[in-house]
C-alpha positions in Angstrom: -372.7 -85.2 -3.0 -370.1 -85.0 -0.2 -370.1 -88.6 -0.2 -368.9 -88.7 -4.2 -366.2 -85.9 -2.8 -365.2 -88.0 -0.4 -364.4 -90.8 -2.9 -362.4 -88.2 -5.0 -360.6 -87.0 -2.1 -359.2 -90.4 -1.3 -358.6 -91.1 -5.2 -356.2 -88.0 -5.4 -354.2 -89.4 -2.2 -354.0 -92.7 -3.5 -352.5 -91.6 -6.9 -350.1 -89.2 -5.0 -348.6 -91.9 -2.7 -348.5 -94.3 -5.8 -346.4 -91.4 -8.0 -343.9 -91.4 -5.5 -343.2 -95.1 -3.6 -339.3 -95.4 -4.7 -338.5 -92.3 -2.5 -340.9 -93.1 0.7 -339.3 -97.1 0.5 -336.2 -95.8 0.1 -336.1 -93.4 3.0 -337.9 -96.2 5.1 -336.3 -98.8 3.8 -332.2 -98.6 3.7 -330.4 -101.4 2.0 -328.9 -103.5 4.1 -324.9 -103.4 5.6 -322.8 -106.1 3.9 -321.8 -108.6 6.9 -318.3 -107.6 8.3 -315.3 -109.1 7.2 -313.7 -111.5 10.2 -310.6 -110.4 12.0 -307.1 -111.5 11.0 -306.0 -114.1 12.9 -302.6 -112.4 13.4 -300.4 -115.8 14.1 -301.7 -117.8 10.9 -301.1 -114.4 9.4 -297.6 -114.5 9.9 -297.0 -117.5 9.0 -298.8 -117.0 5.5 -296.6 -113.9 5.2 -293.2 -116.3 5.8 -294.7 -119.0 3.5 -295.7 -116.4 1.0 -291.8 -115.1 1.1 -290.6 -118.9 1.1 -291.5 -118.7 -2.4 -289.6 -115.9 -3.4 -286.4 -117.1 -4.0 -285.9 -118.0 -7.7 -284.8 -121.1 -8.4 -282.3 -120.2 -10.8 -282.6 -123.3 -13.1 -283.5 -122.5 -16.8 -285.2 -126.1 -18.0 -286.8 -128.8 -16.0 -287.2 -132.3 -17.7 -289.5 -134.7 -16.0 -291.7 -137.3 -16.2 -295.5 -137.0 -15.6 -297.7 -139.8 -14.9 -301.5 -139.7 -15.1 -302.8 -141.8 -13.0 -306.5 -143.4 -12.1 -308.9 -146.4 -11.3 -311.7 -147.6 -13.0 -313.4 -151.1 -12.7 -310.7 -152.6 -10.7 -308.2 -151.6 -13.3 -304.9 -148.9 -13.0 -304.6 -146.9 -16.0 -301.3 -145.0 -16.3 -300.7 -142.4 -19.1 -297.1 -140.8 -19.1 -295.5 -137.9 -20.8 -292.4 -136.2 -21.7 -292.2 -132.8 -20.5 -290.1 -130.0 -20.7 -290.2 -126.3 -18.9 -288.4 -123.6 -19.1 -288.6 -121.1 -16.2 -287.8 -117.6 -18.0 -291.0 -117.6 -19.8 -293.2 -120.9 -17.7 -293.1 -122.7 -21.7 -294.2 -126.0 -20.6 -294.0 -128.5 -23.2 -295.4 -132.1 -23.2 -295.1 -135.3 -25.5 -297.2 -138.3 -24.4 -295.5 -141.2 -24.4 -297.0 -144.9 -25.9 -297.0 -148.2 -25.3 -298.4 -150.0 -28.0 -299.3 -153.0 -26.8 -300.5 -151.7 -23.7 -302.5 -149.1 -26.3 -303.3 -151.9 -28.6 -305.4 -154.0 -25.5 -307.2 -150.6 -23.8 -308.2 -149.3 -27.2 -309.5 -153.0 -28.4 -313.0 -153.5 -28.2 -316.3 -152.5 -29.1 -318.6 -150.3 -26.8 -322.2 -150.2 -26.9 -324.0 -147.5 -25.9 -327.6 -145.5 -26.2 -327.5 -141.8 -25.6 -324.0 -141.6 -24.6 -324.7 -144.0 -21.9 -322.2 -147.2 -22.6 -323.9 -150.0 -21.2 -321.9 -152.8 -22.5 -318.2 -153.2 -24.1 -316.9 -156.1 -25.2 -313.3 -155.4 -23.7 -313.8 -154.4 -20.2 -310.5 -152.9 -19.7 -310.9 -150.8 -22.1 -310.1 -147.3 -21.4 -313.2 -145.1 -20.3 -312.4 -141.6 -20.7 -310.4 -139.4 -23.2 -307.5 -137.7 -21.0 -306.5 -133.6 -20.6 -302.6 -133.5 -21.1 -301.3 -132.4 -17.5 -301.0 -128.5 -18.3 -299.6 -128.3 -14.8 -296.5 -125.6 -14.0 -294.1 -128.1 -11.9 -293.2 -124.8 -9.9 -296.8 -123.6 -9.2 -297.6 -122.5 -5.4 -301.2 -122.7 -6.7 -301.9 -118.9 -6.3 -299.9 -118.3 -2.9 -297.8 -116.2 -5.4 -298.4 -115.0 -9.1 -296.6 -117.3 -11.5 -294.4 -114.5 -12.3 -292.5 -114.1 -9.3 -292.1 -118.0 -8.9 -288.7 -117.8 -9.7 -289.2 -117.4 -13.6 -286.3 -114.6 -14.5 -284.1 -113.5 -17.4 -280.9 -115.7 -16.8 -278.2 -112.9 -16.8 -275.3 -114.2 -18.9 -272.3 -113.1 -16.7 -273.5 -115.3 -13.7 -273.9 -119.0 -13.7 -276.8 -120.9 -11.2 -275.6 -124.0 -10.1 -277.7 -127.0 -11.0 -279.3 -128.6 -8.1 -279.0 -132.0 -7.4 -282.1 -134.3 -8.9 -282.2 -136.4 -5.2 -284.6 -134.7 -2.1 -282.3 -133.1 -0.1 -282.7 -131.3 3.8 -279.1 -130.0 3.6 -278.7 -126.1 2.8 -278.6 -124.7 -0.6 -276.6 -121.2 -1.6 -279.7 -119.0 -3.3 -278.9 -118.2 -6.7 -278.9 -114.4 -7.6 -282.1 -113.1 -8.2 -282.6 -111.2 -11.4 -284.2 -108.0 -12.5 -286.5 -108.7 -14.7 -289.6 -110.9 -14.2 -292.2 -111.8 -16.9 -296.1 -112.1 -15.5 -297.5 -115.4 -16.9 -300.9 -115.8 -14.4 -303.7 -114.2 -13.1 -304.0 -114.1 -9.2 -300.9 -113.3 -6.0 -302.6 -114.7 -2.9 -303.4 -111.1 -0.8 -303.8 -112.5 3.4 -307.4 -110.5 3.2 -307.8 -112.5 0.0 -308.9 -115.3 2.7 -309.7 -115.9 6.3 -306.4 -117.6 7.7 -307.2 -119.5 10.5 -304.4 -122.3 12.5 -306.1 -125.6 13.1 -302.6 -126.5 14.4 -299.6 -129.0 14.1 -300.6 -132.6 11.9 -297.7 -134.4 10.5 -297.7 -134.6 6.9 -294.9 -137.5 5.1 -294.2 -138.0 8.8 -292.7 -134.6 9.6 -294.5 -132.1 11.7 -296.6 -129.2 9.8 -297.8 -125.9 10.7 -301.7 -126.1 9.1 -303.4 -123.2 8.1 -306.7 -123.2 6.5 -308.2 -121.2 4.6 -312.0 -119.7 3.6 -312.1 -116.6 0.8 -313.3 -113.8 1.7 -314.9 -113.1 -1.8 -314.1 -114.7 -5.2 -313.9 -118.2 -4.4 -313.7 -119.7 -8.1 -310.5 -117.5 -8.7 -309.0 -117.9 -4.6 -309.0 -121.3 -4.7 -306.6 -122.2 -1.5 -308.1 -124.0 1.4 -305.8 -125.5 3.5 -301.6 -125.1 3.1 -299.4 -127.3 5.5 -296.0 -125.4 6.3 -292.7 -126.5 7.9 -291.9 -125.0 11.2 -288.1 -124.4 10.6 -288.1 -123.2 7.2 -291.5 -121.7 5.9 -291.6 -124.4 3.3 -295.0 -125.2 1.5 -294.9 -129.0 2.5 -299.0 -129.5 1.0 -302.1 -127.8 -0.1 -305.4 -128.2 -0.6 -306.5 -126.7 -4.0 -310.2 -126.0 -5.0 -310.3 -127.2 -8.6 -307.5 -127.7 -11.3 -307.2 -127.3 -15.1 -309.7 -125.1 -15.3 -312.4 -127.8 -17.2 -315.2 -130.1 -15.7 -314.6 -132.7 -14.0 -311.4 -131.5 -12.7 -312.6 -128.0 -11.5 -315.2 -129.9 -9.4 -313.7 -131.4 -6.7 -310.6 -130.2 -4.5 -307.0 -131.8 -4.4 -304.2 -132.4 -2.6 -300.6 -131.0 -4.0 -297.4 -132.6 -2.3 -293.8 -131.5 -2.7 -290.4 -133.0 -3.0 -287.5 -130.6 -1.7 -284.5 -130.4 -5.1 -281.5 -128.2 -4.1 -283.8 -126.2 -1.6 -286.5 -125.6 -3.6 -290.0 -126.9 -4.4 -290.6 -129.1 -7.1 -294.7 -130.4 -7.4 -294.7 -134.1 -6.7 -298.0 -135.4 -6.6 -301.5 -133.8 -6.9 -304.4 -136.4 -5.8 -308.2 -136.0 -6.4 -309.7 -136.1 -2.5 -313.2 -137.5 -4.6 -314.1 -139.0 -7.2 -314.6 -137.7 -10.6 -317.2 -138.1 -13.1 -316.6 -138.3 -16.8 -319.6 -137.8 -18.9 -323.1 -139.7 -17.8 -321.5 -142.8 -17.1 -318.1 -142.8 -15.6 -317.1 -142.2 -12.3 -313.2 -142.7 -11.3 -312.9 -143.2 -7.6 -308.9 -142.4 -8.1 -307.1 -140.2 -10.1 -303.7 -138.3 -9.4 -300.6 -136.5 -11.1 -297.5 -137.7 -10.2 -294.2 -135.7 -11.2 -291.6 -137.5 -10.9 -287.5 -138.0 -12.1 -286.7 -134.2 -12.6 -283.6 -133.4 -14.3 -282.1 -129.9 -15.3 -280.3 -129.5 -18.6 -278.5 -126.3 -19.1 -279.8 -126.3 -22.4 -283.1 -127.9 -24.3 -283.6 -127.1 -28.6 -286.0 -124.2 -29.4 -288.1 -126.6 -31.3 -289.3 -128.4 -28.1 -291.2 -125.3 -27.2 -292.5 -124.4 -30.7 -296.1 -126.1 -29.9 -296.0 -125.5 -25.9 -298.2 -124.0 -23.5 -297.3 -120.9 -21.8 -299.1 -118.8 -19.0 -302.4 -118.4 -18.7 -303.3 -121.6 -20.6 -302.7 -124.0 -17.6 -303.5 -124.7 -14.0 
């Protein structure tokens, strides 16, 4: 008999510490601290700050027209893609018009691929082209999330004060600012906040053969929507000379890999002038392009540019 009460005894305990476990592991148990968020480096941070501001000034243009090249390797062969495009700054419109060559289209398009499950393992032209290209929905103005595409110099034009167009050849010589204007339209998602990222100086590398201030940089949270990682600046002037981006577009394969931006100086502002892959990209099962790059290039700055162009273009949030 006091064995059998013995049993109960220990019965009752057991079901009393299994009705209450959340509250003894909880006291016991604390969840743990989130790891601490580094110190600002306050040197690179000033020199983000100046870089940041840099990209303040409006550039008081109200249509760029350029050329834009796509460019990449496959099987030993350069395939080059161009278009027609057209911006205009007080809304970020962009609008592009590819441009063809037909008997350059008529000898990549010949041919007949054969293929099993999507994998093409013989064609009988082999410079055929391999891949079906994105249109390069790229703002020619973009700091790449440094600043939010609204304050990138996109503004109202007022109608009682003329910008001067700049010159369309790289310049170092000094520029008067335009007037800035009131009213700014937001047309992306993300401003580049210092805490955003860690900001580290690596030092001075020269970049097109001019000395560079590098910074690099590692997000602190969010890394698919802070995608900086490295920003070269000049010394005298705060000017973004190069980035490194993580990702571009938006879509597979380019949002895989990181890239390089370059800029080309145009009556003291920044204009994008190339943006290389830094790997390789892979279209599909059976593709891979060891090169590929965007390369802006012969900007020009009409006072004015038809409505129409715009009626089919892509503003905002729909690009890179």
């Amino acid at each position: 008999m006091p064995r059998r009460l013995a049993q109960h005894g220990a019965l009752a305990v057991a079901l009393a510490i299994a009705t209450f476990p959340t509250g003894v592991r909880a006291a016991e148990e604390p969840p743990p601290s989130p790891s601490p968020t580094p110190s600002p480096n306050p040197v690179a941070e000033r020199i983000f700050a100046r870089a940041r501001d840099a990209w303040r000034t409006p550039t008081g243009v109200p249509y760029l027209r350029y050329g834009a090249l796509v460019r990449y390797l496959h099987n030993g062969h350069v395939f080059d893609n161009w278009w027609d495009a057209y911006y205009r700054s007080r809304d970020g419109a962009l609008s592009l018009e590819q441009l063809h060559d037909i008997a350059e289209e008529k000898h990549r398009l010949g041919g007949v691929p054969f293929s099993i499950f999507g994998f093409t393992f013989f064609d009988t032209n082999p410079d055929a082209e391999p891949i079906r290209l994105d249109a390069p929905r790229i703002d020619p103005v973009s700091s790449f999330g440094i600043l939010t595409r609204g304050v990138l110099g996109r503004s109202t034009p007022r109608a009682s004060r003329a910008s001067p167009t700049p010159s369309v050849t790289p310049s170092s010589s000094a520029t008067p600012a335009p007037q800035p204007s009131d009213a700014f339209r937001e047309i992306a998602h993300v401003e580049a906040s210092t805490r955003d990222y860690q900001i580290d100086l690596a030092g001075t590398d020269r970049v097109v053969g001019v000395p560079a201030l590098h910074l690099t940089l590692t997000p602190l949270r969010d890394p698919d929507t802070n995608r900086l990682r490295d920003l070269w600046v000049d010394p005298s002037t705060y000017r973004t000379v190069q980035l490194n981006v993580q990702g571009l577009l938006g879509a597979k394969p380019y949002d895989g890999v990181e890239w390089t931006v370059r800029y080309v100086v145009l009556g003291g502002h920044n204009y994008v002038q190339q943006i290389v892959a830094d790997a390789p990209l892979h279209f599909g099962l059976d593709t891979s392009v060891p090169k590929f790059e965007f390369d802006f290039v012969d900007y020009h700055f009409p006072s004015e540019v038809p409505q129409f162009t715009f009626d089919h273009s892509l503003v905002g949030p729909d690009r890179s």
